[in-house]
VOTIMI-758956 format. One record per residue (C-alpha): residue in one letter; x, y, z. Coordinates in steps of 0.001 Angstrom, whole numbers, padded with zeros to 6 digits, always signed. Example, Ala and Ser with C-alpha at 12.3 -4.5 7.8 and 13.67 -1.06 7.14 Angstrom:
A+012300-004500+007800
S+013670-001060+007140
% end
This chain:
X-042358+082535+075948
X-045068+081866+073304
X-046647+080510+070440
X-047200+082310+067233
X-048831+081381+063868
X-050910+083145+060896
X-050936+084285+057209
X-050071+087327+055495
X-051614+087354+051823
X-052060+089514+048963
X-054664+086881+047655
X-057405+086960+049781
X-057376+085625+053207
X-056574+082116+054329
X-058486+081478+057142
X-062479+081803+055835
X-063533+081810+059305
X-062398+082512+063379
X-062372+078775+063981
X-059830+077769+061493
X-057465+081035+062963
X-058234+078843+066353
X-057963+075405+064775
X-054381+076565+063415
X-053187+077886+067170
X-054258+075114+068800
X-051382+073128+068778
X-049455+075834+070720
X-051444+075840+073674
X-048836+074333+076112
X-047115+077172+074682
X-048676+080068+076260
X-051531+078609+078605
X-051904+082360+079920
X-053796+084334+077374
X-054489+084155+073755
X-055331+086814+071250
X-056346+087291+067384
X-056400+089270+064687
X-058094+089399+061435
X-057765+092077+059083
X-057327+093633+055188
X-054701+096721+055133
X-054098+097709+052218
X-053700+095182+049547
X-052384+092680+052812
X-054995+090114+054325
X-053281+090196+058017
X-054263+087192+060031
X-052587+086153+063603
X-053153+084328+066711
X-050630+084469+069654
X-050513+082232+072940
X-048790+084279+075865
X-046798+082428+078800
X-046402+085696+080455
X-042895+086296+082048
X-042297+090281+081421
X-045149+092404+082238
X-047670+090196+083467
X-050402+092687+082745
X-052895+092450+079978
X-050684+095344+078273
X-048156+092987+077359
X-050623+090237+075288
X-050504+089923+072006
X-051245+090752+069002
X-049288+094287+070095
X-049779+097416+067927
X-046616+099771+067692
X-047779+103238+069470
X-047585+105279+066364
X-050209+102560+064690
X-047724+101623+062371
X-046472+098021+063134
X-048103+094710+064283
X-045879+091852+066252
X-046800+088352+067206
X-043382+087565+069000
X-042039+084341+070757
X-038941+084708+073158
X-037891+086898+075531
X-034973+089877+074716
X-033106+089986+077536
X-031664+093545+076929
X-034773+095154+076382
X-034757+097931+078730
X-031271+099114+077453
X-032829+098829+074006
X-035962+101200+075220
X-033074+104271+076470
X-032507+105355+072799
X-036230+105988+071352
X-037693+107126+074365
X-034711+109999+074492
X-035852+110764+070598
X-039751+111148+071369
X-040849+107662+071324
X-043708+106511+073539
X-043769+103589+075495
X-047249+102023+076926
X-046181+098840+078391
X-042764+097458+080360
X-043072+094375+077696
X-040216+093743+075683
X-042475+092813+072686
X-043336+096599+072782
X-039594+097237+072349
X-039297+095346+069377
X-042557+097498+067939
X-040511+100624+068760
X-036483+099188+068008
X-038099+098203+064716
X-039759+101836+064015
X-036370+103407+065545
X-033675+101622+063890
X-035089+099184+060804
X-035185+095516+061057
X-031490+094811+060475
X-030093+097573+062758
X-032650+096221+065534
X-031912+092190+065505
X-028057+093609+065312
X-028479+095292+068805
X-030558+092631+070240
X-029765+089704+072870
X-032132+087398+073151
X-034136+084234+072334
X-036688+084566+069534
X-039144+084080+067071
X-041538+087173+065207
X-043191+088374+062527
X-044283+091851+062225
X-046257+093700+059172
X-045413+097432+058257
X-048746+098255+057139
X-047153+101602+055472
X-045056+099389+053711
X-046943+096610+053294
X-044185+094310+054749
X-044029+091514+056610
X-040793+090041+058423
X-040349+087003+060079
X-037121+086847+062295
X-035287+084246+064043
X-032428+083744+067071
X-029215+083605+066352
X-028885+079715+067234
X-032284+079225+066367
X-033260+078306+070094
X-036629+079168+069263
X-038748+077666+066358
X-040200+079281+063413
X-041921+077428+060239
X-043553+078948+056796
X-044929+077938+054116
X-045182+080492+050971
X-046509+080032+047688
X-047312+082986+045257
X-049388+086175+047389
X-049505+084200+050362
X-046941+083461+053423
X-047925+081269+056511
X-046082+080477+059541
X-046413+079343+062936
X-044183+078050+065629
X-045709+074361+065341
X-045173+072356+062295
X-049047+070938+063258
X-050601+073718+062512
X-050291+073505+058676
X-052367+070800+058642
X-055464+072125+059861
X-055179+073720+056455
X-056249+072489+053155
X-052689+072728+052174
X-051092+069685+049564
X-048553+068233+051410
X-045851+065750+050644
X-043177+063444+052541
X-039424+064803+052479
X-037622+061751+051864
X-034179+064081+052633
X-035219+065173+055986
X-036686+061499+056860
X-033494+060091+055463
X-031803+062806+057618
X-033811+062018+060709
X-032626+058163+060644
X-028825+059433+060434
X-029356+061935+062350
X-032149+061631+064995
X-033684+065281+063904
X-034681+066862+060266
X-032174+069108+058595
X-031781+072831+059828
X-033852+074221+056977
X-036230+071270+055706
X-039113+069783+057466
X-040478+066135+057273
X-042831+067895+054847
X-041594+069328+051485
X-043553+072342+051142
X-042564+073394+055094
X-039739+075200+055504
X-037612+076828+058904
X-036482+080107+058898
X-032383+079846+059280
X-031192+080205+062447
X-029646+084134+062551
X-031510+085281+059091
X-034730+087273+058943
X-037271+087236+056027
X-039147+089887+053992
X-042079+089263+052323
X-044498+091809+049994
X-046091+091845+046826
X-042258+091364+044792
X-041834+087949+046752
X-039887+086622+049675
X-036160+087581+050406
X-034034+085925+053091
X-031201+087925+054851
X-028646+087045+057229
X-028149+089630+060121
X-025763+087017+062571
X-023613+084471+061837
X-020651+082906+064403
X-017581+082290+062510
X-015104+080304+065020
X-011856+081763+063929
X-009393+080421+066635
X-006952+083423+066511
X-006665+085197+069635
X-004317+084313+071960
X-004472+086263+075459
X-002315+084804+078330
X-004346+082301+079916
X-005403+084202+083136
X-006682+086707+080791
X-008994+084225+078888
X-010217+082832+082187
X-010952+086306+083866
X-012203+087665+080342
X-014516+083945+080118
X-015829+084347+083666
X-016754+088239+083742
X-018897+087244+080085
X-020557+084460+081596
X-021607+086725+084895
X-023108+088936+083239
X-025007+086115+080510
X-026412+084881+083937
X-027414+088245+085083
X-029048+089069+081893
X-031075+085997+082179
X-032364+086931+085596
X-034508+089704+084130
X-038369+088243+084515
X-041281+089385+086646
X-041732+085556+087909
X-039018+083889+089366
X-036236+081793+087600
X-034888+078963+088777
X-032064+076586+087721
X-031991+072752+086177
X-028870+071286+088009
X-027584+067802+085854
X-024473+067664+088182
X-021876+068818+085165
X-019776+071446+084687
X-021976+073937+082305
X-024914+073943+084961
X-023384+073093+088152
X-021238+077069+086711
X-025012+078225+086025
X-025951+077368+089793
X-022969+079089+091449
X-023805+082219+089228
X-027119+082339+090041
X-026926+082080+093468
X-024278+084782+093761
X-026528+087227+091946
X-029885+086144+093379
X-030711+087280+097075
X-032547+084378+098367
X-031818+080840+097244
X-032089+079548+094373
X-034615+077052+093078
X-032639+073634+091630
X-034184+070786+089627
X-032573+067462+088983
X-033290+064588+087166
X-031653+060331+087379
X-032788+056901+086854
X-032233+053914+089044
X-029436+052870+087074
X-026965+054098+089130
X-024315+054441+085902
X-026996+056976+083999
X-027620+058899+086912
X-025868+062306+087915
X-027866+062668+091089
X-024942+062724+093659
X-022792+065399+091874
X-026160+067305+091692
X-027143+067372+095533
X-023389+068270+096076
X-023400+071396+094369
X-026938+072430+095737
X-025362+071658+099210
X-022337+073965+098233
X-024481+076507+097038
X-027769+075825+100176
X-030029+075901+096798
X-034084+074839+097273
X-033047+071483+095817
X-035726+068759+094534
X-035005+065388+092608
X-036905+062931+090528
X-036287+059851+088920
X-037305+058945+085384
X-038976+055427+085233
X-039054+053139+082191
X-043088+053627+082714
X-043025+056916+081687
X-043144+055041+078301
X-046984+056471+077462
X-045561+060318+078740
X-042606+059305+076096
X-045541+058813+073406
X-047651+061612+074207
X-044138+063521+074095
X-043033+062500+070473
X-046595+063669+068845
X-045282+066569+070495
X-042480+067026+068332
X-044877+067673+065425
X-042318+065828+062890
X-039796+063095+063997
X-037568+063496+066638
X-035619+060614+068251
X-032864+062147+070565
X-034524+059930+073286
X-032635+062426+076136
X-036148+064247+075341
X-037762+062317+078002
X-035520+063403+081234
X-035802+066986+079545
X-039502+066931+079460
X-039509+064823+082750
X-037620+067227+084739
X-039039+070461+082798
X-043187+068838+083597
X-042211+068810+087287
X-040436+071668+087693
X-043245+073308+086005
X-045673+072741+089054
X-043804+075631+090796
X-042059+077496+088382
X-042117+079566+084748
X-038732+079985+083936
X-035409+077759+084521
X-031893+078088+083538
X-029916+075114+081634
X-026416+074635+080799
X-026961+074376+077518
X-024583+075433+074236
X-021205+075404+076920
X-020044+072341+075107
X-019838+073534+071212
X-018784+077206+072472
X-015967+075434+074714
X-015093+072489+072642
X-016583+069907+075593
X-017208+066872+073688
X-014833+064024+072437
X-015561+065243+068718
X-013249+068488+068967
X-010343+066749+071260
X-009859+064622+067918
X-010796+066970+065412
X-008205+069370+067091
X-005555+066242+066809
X-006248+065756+063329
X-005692+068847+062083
X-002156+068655+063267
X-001477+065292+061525
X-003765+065072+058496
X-000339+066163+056139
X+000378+062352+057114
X-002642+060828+055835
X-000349+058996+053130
X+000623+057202+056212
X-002534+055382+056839
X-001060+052241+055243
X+002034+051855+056979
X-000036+052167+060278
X-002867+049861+059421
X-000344+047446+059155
X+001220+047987+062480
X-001835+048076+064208
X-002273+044192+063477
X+000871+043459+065612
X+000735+046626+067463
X-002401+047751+068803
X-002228+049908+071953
X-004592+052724+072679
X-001800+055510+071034
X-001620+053426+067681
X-005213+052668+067364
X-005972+057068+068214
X-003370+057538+065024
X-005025+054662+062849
X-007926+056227+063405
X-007216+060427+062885
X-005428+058920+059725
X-008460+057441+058222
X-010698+060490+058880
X-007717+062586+057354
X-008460+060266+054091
X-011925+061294+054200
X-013821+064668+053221
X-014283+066503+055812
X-017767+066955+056252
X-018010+063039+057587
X-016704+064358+060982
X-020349+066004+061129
X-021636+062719+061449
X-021901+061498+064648
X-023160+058018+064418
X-026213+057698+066426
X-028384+056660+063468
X-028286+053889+060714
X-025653+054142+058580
X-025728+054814+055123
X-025201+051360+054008
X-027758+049843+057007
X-030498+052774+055274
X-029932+050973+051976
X-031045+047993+053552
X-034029+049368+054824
X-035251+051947+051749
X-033546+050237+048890
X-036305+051959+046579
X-034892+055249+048022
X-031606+056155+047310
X-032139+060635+047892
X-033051+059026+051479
X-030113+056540+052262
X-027384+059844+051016
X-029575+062830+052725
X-027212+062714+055923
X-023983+063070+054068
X-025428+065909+051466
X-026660+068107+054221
X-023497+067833+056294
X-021647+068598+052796
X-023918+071474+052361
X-023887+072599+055708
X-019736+072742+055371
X-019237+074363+052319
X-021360+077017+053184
X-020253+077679+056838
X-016640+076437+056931
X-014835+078624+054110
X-013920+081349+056265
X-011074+079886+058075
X-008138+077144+056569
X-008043+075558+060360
X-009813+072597+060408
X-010906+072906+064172
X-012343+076195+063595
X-014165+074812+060375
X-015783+072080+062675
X-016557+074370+065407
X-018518+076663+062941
X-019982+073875+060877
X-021085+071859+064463
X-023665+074987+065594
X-025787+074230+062212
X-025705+070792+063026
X-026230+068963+065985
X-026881+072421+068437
X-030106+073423+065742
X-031037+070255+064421
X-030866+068263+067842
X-030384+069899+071444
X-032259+073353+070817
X-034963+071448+069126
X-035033+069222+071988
X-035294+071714+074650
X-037714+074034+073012
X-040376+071128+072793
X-040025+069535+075956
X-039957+072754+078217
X-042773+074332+075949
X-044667+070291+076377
X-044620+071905+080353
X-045153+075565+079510
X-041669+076375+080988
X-039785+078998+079347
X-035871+077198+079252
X-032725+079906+079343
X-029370+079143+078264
X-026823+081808+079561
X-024188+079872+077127
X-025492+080649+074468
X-025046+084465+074880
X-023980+086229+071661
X-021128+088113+073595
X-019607+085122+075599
X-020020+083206+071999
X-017656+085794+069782
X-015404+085450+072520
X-015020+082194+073064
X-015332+081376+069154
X-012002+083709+069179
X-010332+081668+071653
X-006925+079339+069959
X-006708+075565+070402
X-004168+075836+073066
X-006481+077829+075401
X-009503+075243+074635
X-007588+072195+075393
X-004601+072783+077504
X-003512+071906+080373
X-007398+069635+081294
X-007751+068632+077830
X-011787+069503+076405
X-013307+072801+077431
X-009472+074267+079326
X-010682+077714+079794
X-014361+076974+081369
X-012924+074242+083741
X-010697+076741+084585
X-013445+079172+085533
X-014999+076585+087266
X-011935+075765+089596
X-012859+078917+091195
X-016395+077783+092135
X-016778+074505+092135
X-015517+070921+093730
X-012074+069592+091937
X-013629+065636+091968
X-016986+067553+089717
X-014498+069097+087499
X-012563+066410+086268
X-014175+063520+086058
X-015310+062230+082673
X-018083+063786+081166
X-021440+061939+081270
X-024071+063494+079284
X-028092+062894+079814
X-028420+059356+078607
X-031212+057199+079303
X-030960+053220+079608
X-033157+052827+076968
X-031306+050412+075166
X-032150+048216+078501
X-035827+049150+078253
X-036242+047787+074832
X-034714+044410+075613
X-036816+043955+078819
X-040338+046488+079892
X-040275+047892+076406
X-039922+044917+073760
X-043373+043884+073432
X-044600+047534+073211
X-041979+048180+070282
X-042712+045098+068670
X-046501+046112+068600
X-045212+050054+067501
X-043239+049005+064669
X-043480+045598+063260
X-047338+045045+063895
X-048435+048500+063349
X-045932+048829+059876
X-046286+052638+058466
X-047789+052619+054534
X-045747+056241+053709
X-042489+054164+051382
X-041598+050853+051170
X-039226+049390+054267
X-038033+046182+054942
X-039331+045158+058154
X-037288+041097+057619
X-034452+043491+057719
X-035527+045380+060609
X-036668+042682+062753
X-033175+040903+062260
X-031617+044232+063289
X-033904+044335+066501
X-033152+040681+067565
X-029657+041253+067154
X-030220+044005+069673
X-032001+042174+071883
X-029796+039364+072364
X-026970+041868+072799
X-025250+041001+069700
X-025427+044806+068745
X-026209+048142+070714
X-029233+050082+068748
X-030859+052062+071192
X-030835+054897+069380
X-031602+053635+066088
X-034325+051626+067312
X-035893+054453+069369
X-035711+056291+065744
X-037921+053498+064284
X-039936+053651+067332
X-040951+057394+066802
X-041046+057426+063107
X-044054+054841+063386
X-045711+056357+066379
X-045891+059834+064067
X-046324+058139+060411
X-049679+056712+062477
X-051170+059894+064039
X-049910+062693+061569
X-049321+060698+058045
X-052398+058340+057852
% end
């Protein structure tokens, strides 16, 4: 796991000197702490200018840093990630006369690339990633990403010249003309995260999650090579899916095994990890390393299930708890972000990942079993509506009986009926941030802002929905570009990579994912309701009581914290320290955070978004 950055141009170079090529990777040292490397360079018509920052896991020797040179001389990679398959990947070329020099998987993608092309290679590869490589015989330059985008990459490209890096901070060591994006900041207070291809700057841009790039002389061209269409079609007898489900997930844990250093496991006491744990220690031959994380709020804390499973399993167990204190590690933390970010479960991730970081490189996490498996709330009803929305005409007749009828099965109906009378894209909205109407309130002067979360969630849908007619599969499909790349990849990355920990997700496993995104309704909610087949699975390994009890999630308590040990401090953040970027009404705001306070409304979330919008408008936007 790394850090990458640098400039290809066909205008002269952009970095005039070493130090601004160092000034650039700097932001990426937690990144790769291990070694660093450069290089600075004219072939051909192509200035070539890189920097890397290695957190070695494969091939710990000196071999594997990087910049890496193809053998033949051909190809240059700075690459980010690990590819879990690489040794299968190596069998082919080296029976056809390639060389190999290192056991790095970086050297694989040098070779795969010279072997097979660009397209055929990300095609055959299973992995986590972010690269760019030049063809210097072509004078081409690629820059690749995941297919779920667990691992960041940003460019910026304007005529001859293309820069990228995996930190958003590193533009601006440049001289580079940059402006606010009012739709990803808009986006970020619906939302909690910018949009899956925008930044919080305009002239920043991500690479889509399963696309790579080309750029040369003629321009830029994006290309998809990977995209997961949920199509809800097969139907194998049940004891089929859950053998079929369990024998994929194996061998996704297995896979993620591979590493010179060892890997342990982050244990939150759900289903998705407490499944990683029993995997891993069947496959590993000692014990295996587990991490939790709670609070002292007994309700937010998982810590019991946690220690029950590591007792099951006689893992090397270790807790912590996560004090409202932290609050200057939850500052230092946002900055990290590079842009704003205000899915406040970031600080347990970066708690837990900073402390297991003291002893290990690399951990397991349960992440991505939810949107493969249909875990949260979300799909139960979106799966219910699309069996009732013909009735939407309805929505009258049951309004009205809900006023003298209003128990739990009339109020579910009321409500499917009155998303069923609503576009579709709305279900992408999940309600954490202001609402469109409470944004008008706050940027009247703005009105591309108060709209940017329902465009991009209309966007998103039309362009990844129109494959299938069944509603749950649209959402499934649509859901992956929304919350899993925007939010809890984006999450993970920066917090683990805060601690120089490299986090794996064996959910998130391309095979397991086309099979499960294959999988009917009826096998992903029957007989237990949300994610059928992988409690199923889990019935085999784990407690009954762990299985079924209602699904928690990583919350913190700060809604608590910012009526009692955090007020002051956010009233100092935010409505002393007011942010110069737009116009906002802070009478508004300061209503909204009384009304908080005095428990007439619940806000934590959109008051942690204020919180962090300030704390980066003062240290990146002055």
């Amino acid at each position: 796991m790394c850090g990458i950055g640098g400039a290809i141009s066909f205008q002269g170079p952009v970095f005039t000197s070493r130090e601004s090529l160092v000034a650039f990777g700097e932001p990426m040292k937690y990144r790769g702490p291990d070694a660093e490397g450069y290089h600075e360079q004219q072939h051909g018509d192509a200035w070539v200018q890189c920097v890397h920052k290695r957190l070695s896991i494969i091939d710990l020797s000196e071999g594997g840093n990087q910049p890496m040179w193809s053998p033949s001389g051909h190809s240059l990679i700075v690459f980010n990630g690990e590819i879990y398959n690489y040794r299968e990947l190596r069998q082919e070329p080296a029976q056809q006369g390639h060389s190999f020099r290192t056991q790095s998987d970086t050297e694989t993608l040098l070779v795969g690339y010279e072997h097979w092309g660009m397209d055929r290679l990300l095609d055959k590869v299973n992995g986590m990633f972010a690269l760019a490589l030049f063809d210097q015989r072509t004078q081409t330059t690629y820059l690749a990403r995941d297919p779920f985008g667990k691992k960041p990459l940003y460019y910026y490209q304007a005529g001859g010249k293309l820069i990228f890096s995996s930190d958003i901070r590193s533009f601006q060591t440049l001289n580079l003309s940059l402006q606010l994006d009012t739709h990803s900041l808009g986006y970020f207070f619906s939302e909690l995260s910018s949009p899956r291809l925008g930044s919080i700057w305009q002239e920043i841009k991500k690479v889509p999650e399963g696309h790579f790039f080309t750029f040369s002389k003629q321009g830029i061209t994006q290309h998809r090579y990977w995209d997961l269409r949920f199509t809800g079609q097969a139907n194998p007898s049940r004891e089929e899916a859950i053998d079929t489900t369990d024998q994929l997930f194996t061998e996704a844990v297995k896979r993620r095994l591979v590493a010179d250093v060892n890997v342990a496991a982050q244990l939150s006491g759900g289903i998705d990890s407490s499944l990683l744990v029993a995997k891993m220690a069947s496959l590993s031959e000692g014990p295996v390393s587990t991490y939790s994380v709670g609070f002292e709020e007994a309700e937010y804390s998982e810590l019991p299930w946690a220690r029950q499973v590591a007792e099951q399993y006689g893992t090397q167990h270790t807790e912590f708890i996560l004090q409202p204190t932290d609050i200057q590690l939850a500052e230092n933390l946002v900055l990290e972000y590079g842009e704003p970010f205000a899915d406040h479960s970031q600080l347990p991730t970066y708690a837990i990942c900073r402390d297991i970081a003291e002893k290990e490189k690399v951990v397991c996490g349960g992440d991505g079993g939810d949107e493969l498996f249909a875990g949260y709330y979300i799909y139960y009803f979106v799966n219910k509506l699309s069996k009732v929305k013909h009735l939407k005409a309805l929505l009258p007749l049951i309004q009205g009986l809900a006023k003298v009828y209003n128990p739990y099965r009339v109020d579910f109906l009321k409500r499917l009926l009155v998303a069923a009378n609503q576009p579709h894209f709305e279900l992408l909205h999940r309600g954490y941030g202001f609402s469109t109407t409470q944004l008008g309130q706050l940027f009247p002067e703005h009105p591309t802002l108060v709209q940017a979360g329902p465009a991009e969630h209309q966007a998103v849908w039309e362009q990844y929905s129109n494959h299938t007619d069944h509603l749950l599969a649209q959402f499934m499909s649509t859901s992956l570009h929304t919350r899993l790349v925007n939010d809890y990849l984006v999450k993970v990355d920066r917090a683990s990579m805060y601690a120089s920990l490299e986090m794996r997700s064996p959910f998130l496993d391309k095979e397991l994912a086309q099979y499960a995104a294959s999988l009917s309704p009826q096998l992903l909610f029957e007989p237990h309701g949300n994610k059928s087949i992988l409690k199923a699975v889990a019935e085999r390994y784990l407690p009954h009581d762990l299985i079924h009890r209602n699904k928690q999630g990583f919350a913190v308590p700060i809604g608590d914290w910012f009526r009692g040990p955090m007020r002051k401090h956010w009233e100092e953040v935010v409505l002393q320290g007011k942010q110069k970027l737009l116009p906002l009404n802070y009478i508004f705001l300061q209503q909204y955070f009384e009304e908080h306070v005095q428990q007439k409304r619940e806000a934590s979330h959109q008051l942690w978004s204020m919180f962090v919008f300030h704390l980066w408008a003062q240290k990146f936007a002055s």
